[in-house]
C-alpha positions in Angstrom: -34.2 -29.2 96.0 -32.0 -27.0 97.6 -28.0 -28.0 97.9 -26.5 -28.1 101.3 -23.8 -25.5 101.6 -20.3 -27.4 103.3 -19.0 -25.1 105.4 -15.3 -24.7 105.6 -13.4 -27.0 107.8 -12.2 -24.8 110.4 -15.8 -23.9 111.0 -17.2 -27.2 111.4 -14.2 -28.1 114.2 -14.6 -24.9 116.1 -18.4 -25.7 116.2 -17.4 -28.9 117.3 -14.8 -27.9 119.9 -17.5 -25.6 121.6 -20.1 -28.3 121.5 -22.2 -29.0 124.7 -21.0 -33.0 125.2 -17.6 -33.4 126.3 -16.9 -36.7 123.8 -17.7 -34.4 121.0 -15.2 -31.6 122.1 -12.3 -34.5 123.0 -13.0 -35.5 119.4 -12.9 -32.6 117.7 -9.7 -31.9 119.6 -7.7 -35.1 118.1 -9.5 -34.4 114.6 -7.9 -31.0 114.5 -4.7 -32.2 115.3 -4.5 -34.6 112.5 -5.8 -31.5 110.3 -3.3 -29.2 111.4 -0.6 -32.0 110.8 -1.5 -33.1 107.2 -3.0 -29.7 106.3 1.1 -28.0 107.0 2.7 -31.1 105.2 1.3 -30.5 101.7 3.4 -27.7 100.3 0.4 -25.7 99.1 -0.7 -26.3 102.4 -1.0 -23.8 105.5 -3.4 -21.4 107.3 -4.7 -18.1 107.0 -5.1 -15.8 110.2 -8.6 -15.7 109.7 -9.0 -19.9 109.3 -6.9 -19.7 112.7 -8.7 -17.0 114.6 -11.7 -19.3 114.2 -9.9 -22.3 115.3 -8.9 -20.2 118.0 -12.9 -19.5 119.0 -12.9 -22.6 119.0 -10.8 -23.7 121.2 -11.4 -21.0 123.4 -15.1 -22.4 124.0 -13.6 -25.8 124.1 -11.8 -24.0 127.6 -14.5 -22.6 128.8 -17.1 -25.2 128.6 -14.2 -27.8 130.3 -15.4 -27.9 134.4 -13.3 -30.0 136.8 -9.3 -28.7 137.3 -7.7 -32.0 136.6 -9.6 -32.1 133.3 -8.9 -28.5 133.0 -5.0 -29.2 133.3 -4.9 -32.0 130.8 -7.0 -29.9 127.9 -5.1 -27.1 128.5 -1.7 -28.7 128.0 -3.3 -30.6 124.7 -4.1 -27.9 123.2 -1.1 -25.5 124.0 0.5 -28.3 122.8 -1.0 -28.6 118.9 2.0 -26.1 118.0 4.3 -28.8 117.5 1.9 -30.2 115.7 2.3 -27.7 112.9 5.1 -28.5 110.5 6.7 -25.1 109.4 7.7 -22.5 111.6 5.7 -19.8 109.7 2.1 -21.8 110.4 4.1 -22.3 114.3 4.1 -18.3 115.1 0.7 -17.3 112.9 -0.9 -19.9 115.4 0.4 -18.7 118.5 -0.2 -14.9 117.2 -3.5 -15.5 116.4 -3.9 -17.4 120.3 -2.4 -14.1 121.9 -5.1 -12.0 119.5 -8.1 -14.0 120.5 -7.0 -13.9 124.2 -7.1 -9.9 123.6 -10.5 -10.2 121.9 -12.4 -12.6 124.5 -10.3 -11.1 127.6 -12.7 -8.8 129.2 -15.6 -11.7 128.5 -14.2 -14.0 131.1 -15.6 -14.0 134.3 -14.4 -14.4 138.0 -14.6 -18.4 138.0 -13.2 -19.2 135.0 -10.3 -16.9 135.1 -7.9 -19.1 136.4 -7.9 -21.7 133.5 -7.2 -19.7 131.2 -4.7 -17.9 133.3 -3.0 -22.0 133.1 -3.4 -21.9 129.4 -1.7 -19.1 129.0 1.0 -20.7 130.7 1.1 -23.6 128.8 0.8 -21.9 125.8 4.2 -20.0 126.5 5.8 -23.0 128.0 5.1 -25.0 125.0 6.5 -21.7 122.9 10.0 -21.6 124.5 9.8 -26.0 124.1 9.4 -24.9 120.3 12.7 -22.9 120.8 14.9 -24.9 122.5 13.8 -27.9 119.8 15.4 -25.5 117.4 19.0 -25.4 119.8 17.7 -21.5 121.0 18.7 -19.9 117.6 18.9 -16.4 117.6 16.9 -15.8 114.6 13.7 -17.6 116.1 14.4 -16.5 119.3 13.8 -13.0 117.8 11.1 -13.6 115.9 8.9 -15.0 119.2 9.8 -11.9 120.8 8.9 -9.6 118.2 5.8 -11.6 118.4 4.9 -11.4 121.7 6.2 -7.6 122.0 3.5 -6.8 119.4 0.8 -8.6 120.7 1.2 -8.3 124.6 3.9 -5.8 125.4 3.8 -2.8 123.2 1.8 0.3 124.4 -0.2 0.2 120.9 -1.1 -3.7 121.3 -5.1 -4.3 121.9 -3.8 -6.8 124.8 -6.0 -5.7 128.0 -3.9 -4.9 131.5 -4.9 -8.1 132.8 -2.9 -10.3 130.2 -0.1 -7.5 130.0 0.4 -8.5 134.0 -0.1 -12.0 134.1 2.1 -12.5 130.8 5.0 -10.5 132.4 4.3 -12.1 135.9 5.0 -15.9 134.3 7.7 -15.3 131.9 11.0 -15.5 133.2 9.6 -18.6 135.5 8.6 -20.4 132.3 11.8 -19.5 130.7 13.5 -21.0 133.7 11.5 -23.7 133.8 12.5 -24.7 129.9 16.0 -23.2 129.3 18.1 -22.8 132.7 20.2 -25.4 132.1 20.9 -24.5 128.3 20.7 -20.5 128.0 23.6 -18.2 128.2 23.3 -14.9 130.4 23.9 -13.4 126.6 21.1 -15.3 125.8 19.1 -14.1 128.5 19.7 -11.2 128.6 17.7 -10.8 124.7 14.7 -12.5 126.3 14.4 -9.8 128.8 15.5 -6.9 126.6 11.5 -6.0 125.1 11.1 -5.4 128.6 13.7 -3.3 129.1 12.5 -1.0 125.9 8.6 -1.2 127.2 10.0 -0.1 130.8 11.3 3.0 129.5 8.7 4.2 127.1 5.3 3.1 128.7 3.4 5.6 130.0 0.6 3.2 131.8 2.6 3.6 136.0 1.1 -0.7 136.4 2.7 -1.5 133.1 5.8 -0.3 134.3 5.2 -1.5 138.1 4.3 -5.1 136.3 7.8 -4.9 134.5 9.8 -4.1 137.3 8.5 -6.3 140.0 7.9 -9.4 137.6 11.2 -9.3 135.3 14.0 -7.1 137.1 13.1 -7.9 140.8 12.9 -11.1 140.2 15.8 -11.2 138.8 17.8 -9.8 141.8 15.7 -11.9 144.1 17.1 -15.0 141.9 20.4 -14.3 142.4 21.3 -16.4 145.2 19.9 -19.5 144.0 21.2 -18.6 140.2 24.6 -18.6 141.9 24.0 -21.9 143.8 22.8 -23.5 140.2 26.2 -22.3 138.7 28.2 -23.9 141.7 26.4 -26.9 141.4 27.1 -27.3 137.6 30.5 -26.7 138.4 30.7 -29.3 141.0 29.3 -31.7 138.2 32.2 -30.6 135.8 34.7 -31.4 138.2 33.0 -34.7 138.9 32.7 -35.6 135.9 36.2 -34.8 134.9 37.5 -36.7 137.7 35.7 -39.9 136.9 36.4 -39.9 133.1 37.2 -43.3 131.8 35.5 -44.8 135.0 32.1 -46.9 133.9 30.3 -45.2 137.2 27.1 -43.3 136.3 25.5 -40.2 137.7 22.5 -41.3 139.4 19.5 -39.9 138.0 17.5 -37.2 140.2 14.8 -38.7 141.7 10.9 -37.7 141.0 11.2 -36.1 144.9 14.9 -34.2 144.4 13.2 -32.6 141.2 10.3 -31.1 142.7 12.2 -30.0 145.9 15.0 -28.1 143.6 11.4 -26.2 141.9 10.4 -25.3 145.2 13.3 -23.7 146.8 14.2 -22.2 143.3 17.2 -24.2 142.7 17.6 -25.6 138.9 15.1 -22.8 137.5 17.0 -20.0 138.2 17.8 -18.2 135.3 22.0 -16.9 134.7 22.1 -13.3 134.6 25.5 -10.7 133.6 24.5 -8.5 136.3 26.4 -5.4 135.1 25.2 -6.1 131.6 21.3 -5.9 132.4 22.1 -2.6 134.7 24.2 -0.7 131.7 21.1 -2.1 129.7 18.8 -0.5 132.0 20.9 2.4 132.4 21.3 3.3 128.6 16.9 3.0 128.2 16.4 4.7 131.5 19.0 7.6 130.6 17.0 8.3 127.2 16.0 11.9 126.7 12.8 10.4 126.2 11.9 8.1 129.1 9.5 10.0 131.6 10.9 10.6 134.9 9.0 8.3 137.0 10.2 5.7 134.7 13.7 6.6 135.0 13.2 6.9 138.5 12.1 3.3 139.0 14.7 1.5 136.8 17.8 3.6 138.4 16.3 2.1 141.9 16.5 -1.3 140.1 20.0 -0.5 138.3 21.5 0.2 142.4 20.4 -3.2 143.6 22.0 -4.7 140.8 25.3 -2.5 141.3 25.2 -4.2 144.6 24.7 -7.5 143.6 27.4 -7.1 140.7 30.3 -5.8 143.4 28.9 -8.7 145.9 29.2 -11.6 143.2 32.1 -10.2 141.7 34.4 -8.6 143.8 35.8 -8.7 147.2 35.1 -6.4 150.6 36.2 -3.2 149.7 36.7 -3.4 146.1 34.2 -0.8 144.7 33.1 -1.5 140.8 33.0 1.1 138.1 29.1 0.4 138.0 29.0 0.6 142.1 30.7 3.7 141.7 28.4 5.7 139.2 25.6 4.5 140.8 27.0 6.1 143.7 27.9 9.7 141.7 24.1 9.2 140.5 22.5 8.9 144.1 24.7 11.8 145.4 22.8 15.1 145.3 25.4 17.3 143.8 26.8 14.5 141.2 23.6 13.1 140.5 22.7 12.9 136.6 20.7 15.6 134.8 17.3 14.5 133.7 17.2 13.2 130.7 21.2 13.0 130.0 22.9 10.2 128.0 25.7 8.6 129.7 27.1 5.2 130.9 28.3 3.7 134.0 32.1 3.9 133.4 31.9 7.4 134.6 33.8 10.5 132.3 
């Protein structure tokens, strides 16, 4: 009689989790949780990338075979949540690399109508990323490690990630970032999360990569500004309140379920904090690199003079002209403009 081979265990879940009957996929779903959980405890514990990558199928199959957008929503946020469910931070980022890998791999399979689910896990995925970060107080270290992450697997010209998840990645990511850390990040601190973008702006040599960048990360960010300022004010306000009324047993009341969702629609609340002077001398030392091609230097000096404008508008008053307003003046005028491809700052020589 022949023995029955047992097949590892991330086989038999992803089998499961691309199984025909919805019951069978919810279980699997909750078994694999409980797997992931004790499986990272034990200290000889852990994944490989491959045991993940077929978790990952999976899951993935578990996505598509979901119908219905409601039930859609609430599998996608289970299973962008299982990251927490991993108890080292090692197992934490192998999982979410190995989610951006088979997202790569399976991207060009997906058709018309189920793009937009796994456009919203996606999404979640990152939301639930940045969660993982700000659970750790935002500390540098991890911070740089996700974005070294997702730099290699989405951003980087030399990453297999296909244009549509390049675009839709750098379309989302400062609104999830807002969404998670507005009220907790530093413009220091904001100003890394944005900086592989920076770097990919000035070296990629695909014109919707760089057209991606600059209308989904520095645009953005100058069409933020107002209601970045307005957050600031209003955190200020709550200082001063608060300062007043110490020692008093009165309580801030609690923003209501309707005052929430209004601040997310108008863009109060999410806005992100920005050093507007410190992301154009950023942009200004990448796009001044012998290096960069000229349409790409082009296209970030456009996006350096808007925020030259916003930093003397913010800043300053009427008639005060910036050191940064004023280079970017000497670098619009035809006979002062800079060379192609020279080094230099905006302090002027």
């Amino acid at each position: 009689m022949v023995s029955r081979v047992q097949l590892p265990p991330e086989i038999q879940l992803a089998q499961r989790l691309a199984g025909n009957e919805k019951v069978t996929r919810d279980r699997a779903v909750k078994k694999l949780r409980k797997y992931i959980v004790a499986r990272t405890q034990r200290d000889a514990g852990g994944f490989t990338r491959d045991a993940l990558l077929k978790v990952w199928k999976g899951l993935f199959y578990c996505v598509w075979m979901q119908d219905k957008p409601l039930l859609q929503e609430e599998l996608g946020r289970t299973i962008s949540q299982l990251i927490h469910a991993f108890q080292t931070t090692e197992a934490q980022y192998l999982f979410l690399q190995t989610f951006w890998q088979t997202m790569n791999r399976e991207w060009t399979g997906i058709d018309r109508l189920r793009l937009d689910k796994y456009y919203m896990l996606m999404r979640m995925v990152l939301n639930e990323s940045l969660k993982a970060l700000q659970m750790r107080c935002w500390e540098e270290s991890h911070c740089e490690q996700l974005l070294r992450l997702l730099t290699a697997e989405i951003l980087h010209p030399d990453s297999q990630a296909p244009h549509g998840v390049k675009s839709h990645f750098t379309e989302i990511f400062l609104e999830e970032l807002g969404k998670v850390g507005a009220k907790e990040l530093t413009a220091d601190q904001n100003l890394r999360f944005i900086d592989p973008f920076c770097r990919i702006a000035a070296r990629t040599k695909d014109p919707r990569d760089l057209h991606d960048i600059a209308r989904g990360i520095f645009e953005t960010i100058v069409e933020q500004a107002p209601f970045a300022i307005e957050d600031l004010m209003n955190e200020l306000d709550e200082q001063e309140e608060e300062e007043e009324e110490e020692g008093s047993v009165r309580r801030p009341e609690p923003e209501t379920g309707e005052e929430a969702a209004e601040n997310d629609e108008d863009g109060t609340g999410t806005a992100l904090q920005f050093d507007y002077e410190a992301v154009a001398n950023r942009l200004f030392e990448m796009a001044s690199q012998q290096s960069t091609p000229s349409q790409n230097r082009k296209r970030l000096y456009k996006v350096v003079r808007k925020l030259a404008v916003l930093t003397d508008a913010f800043s300053h008053p009427p008639g005060c002209r910036t050191s940064l307003q004023a280079s970017s003046l000497r670098m619009t005028s035809p006979r002062k403009s800079m060379p192609t491809g020279t080094k230099g700052d905006w302090r002027g020589r």
